[in-house]
N, CA, C and O atoms as a DFTB+ gen file, in Angstrom:
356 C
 N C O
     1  1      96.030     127.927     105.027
     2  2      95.459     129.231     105.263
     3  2      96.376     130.078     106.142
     4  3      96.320     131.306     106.204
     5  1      97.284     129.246     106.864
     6  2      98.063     129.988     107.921
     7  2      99.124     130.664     107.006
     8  3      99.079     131.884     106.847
     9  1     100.327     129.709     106.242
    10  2     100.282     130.004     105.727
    11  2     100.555     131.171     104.722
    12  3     101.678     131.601     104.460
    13  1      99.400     131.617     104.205
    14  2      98.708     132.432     103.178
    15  2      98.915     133.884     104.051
    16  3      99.557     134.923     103.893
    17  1      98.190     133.449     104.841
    18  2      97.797     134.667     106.108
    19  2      99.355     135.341     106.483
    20  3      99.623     136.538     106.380
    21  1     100.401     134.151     106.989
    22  2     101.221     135.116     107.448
    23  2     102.516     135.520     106.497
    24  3     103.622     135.934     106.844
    25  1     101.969     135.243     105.130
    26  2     103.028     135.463     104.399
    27  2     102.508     136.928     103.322
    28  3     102.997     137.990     102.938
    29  1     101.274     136.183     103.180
    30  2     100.305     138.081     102.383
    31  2      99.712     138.836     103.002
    32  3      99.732     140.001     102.604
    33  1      99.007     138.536     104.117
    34  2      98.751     139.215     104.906
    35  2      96.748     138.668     105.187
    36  3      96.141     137.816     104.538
    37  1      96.148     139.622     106.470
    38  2      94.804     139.606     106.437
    39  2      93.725     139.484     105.210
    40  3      92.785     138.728     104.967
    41  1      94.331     140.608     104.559
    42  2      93.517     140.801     103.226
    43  2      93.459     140.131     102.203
    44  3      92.508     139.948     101.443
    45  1      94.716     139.670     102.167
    46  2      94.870     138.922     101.202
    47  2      94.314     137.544     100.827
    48  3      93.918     137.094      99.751
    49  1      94.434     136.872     102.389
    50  2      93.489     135.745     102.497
    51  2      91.799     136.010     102.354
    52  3      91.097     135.317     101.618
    53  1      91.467     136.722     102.883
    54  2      90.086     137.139     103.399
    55  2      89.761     137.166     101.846
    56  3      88.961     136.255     101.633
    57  1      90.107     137.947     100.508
    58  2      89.904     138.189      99.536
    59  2      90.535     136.997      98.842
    60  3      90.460     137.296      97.650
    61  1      91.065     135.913      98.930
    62  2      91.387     134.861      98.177
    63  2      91.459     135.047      96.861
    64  3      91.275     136.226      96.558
    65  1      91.656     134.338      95.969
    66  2      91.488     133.940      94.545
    67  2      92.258     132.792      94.420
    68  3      93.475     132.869      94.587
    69  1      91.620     131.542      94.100
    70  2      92.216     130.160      93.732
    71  2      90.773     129.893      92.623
    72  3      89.681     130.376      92.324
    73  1      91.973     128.435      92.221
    74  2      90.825     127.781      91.301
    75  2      90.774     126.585      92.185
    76  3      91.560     126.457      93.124
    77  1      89.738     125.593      91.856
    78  2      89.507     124.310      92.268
    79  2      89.174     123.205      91.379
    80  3      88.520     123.625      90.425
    81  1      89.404     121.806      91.331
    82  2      89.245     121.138      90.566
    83  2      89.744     119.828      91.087
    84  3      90.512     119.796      92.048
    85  1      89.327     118.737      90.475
    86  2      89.662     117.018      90.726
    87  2      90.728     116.938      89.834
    88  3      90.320     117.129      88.689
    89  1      92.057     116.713      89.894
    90  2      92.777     116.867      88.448
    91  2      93.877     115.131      88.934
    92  3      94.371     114.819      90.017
    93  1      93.885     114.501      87.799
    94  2      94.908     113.342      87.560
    95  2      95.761     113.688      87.487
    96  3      95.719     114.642      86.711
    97  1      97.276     113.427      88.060
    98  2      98.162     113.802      87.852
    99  2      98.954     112.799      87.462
   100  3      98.651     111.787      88.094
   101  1     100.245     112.527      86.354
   102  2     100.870     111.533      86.194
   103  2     102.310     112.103      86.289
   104  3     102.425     113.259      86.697
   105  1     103.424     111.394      85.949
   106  2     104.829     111.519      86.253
   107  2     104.834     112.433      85.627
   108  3     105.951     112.271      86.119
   109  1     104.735     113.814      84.644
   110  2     104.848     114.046      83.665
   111  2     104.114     115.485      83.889
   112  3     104.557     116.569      83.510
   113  1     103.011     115.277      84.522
   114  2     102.387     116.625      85.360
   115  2     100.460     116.284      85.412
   116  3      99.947     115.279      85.904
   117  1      99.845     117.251      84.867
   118  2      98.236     117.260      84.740
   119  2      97.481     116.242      83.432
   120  3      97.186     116.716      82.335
   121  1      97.363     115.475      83.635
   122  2      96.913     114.603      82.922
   123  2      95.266     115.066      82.559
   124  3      94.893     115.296      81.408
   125  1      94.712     115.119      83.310
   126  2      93.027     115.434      83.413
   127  2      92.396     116.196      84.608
   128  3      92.603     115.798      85.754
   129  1      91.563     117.381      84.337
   130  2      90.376     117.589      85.452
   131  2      89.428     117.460      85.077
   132  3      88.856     117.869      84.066
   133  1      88.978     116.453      86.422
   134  2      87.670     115.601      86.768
   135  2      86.384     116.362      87.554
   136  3      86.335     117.292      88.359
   137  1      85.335     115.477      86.898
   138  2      84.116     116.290      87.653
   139  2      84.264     116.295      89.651
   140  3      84.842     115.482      90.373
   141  1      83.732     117.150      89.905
   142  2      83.890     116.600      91.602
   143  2      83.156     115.323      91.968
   144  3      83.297     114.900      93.116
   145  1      82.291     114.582      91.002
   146  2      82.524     113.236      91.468
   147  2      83.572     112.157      92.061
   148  3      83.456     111.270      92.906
   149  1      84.720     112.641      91.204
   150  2      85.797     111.737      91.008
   151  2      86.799     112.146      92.258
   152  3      87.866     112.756      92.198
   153  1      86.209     111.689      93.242
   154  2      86.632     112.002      94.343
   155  2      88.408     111.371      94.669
   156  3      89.169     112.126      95.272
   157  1      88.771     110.359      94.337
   158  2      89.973     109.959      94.191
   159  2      91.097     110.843      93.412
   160  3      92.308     110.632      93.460
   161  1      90.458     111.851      92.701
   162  2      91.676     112.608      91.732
   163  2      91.592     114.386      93.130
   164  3      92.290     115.363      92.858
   165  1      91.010     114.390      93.947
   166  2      91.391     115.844      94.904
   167  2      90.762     115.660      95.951
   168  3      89.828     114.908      96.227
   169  1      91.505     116.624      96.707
   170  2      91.285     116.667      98.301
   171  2      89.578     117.142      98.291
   172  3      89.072     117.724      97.331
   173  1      88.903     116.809      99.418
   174  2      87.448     116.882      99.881
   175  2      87.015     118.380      99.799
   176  3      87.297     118.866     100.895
   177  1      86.574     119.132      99.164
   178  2      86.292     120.727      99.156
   179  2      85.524     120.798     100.293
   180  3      86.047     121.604     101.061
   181  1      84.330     120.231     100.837
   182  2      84.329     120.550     102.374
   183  2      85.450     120.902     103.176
   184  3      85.285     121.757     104.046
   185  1      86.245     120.527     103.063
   186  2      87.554     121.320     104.064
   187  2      87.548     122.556     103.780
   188  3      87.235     123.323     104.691
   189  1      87.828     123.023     102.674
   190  2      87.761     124.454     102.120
   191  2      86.618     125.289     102.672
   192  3      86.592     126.427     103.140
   193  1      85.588     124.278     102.452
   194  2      84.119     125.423     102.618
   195  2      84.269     125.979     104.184
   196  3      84.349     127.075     104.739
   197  1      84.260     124.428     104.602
   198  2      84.592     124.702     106.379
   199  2      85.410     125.817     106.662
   200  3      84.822     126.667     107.331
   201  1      86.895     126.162     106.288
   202  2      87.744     127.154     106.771
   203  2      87.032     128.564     106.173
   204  3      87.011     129.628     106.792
   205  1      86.422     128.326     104.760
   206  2      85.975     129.495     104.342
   207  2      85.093     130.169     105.501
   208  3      85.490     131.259     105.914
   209  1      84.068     129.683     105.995
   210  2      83.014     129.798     106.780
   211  2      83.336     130.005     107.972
   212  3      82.857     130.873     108.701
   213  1      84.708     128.711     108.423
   214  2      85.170     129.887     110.019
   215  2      86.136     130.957     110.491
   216  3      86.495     131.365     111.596
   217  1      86.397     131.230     109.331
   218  2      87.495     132.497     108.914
   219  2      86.287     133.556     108.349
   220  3      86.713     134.692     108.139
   221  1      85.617     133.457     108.221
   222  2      84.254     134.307     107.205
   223  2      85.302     134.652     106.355
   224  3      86.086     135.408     106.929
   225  1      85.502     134.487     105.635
   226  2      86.624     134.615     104.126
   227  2      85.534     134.989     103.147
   228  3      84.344     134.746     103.347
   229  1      86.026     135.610     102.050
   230  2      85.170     136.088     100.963
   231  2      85.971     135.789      99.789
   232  3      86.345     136.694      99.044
   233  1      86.328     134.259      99.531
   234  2      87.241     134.113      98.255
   235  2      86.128     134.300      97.003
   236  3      84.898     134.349      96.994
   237  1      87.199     134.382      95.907
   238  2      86.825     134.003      94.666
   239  2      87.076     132.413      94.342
   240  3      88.275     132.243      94.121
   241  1      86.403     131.322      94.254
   242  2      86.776     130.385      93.764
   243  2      86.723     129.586      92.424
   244  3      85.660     129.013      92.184
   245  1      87.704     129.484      91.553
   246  2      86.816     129.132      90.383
   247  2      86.847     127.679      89.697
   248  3      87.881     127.013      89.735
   249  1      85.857     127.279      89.162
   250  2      85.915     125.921      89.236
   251  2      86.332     125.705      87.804
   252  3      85.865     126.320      86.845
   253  1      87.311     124.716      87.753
   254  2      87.807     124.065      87.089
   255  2      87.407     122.852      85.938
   256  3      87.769     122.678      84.774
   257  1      86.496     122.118      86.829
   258  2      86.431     121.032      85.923
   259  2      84.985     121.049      84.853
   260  3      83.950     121.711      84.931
   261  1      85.419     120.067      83.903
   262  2      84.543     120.070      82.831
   263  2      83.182     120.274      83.000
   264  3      82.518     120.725      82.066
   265  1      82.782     120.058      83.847
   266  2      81.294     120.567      84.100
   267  2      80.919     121.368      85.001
   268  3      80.129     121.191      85.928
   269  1      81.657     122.482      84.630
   270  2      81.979     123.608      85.395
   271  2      80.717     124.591      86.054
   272  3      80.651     124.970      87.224
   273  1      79.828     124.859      85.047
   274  2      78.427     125.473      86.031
   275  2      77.697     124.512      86.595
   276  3      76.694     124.842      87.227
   277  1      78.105     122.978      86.462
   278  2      76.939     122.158      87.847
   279  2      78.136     122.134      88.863
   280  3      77.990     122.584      89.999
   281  1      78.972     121.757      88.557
   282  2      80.046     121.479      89.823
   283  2      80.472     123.437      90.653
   284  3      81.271     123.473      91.589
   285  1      80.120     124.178      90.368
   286  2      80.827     125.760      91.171
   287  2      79.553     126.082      91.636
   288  3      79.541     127.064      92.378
   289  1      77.674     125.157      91.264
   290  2      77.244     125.146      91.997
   291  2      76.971     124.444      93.260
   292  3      76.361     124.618      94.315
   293  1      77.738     123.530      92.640
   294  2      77.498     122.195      93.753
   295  2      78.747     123.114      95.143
   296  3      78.441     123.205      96.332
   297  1      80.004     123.633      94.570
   298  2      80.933     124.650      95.664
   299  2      80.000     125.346      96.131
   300  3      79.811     125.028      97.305
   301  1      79.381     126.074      95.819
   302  2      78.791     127.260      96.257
   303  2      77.309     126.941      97.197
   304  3      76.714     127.808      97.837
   305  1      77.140     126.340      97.156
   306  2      76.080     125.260      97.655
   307  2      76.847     124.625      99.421
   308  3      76.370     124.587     100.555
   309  1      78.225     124.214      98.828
   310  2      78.882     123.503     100.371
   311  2      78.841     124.441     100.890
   312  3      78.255     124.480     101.972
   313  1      79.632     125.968     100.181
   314  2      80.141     126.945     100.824
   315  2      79.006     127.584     102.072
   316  3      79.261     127.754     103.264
   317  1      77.542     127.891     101.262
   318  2      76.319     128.497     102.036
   319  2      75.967     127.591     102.903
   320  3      75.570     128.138     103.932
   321  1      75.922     126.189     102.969
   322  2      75.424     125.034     103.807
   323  2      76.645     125.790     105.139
   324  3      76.137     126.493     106.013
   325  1      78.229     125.549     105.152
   326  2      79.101     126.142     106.200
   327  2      78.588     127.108     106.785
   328  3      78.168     127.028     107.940
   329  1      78.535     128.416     105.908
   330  2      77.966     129.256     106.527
   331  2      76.642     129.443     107.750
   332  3      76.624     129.899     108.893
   333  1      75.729     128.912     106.957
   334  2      74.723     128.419     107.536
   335  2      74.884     127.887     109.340
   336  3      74.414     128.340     110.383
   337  1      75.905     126.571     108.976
   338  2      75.886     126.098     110.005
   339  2      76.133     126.831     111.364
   340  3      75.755     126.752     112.532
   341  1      77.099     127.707     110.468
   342  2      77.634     128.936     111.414
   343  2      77.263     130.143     112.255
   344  3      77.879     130.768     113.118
   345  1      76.049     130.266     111.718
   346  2      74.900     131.324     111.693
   347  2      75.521     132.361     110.873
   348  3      75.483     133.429     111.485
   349  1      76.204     132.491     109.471
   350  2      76.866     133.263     108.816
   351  2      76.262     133.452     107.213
   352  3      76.010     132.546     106.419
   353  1      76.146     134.637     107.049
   354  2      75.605     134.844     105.645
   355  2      76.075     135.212     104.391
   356  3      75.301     135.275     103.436
């Protein structure tokens, strides 16, 4: 996020746009993206939600993997729980 921040600037972070996803990778490149079950194929998206929430960031995030409207709710779900914790809406 640092980063992001000091290379595009305030806005740029604050307004994000990434995708997210569990993806296999082999010698060769992207093999598969996995449901966010498959916790062994990507980093923990709680980290994400967390920085989202103490930066109050307003990304776009979009989800990637095959079961894409349960899993960007299951994101969007961590994301409001952060907030929350935060007293942030």
């Amino acid at each position: 996020m640092d980063t992001i921040e000091k290379r595009l600037g305030s806005e740029a972070l604050k307004n994000l746009h990434c995708h997210y996803s569990h993806i296999e990778f082999t010698d060769k490149g992207e093999r598969k993206h996995h449901n966010l079950d498959m916790a062994e194929y990507g980093p923990d998206f709680k980290f994400l939600a967390r920085l989202v929430a103490e930066r109050g960031l307003k990304p776009v995030i979009a989800c990637e993997t095959p079961n894409l409207d349960i899993d960007a709710q299951k994101l969007r779900g961590m994301v409001l729980k952060e907030l929350k914790v935060r007293g942030r809406k």
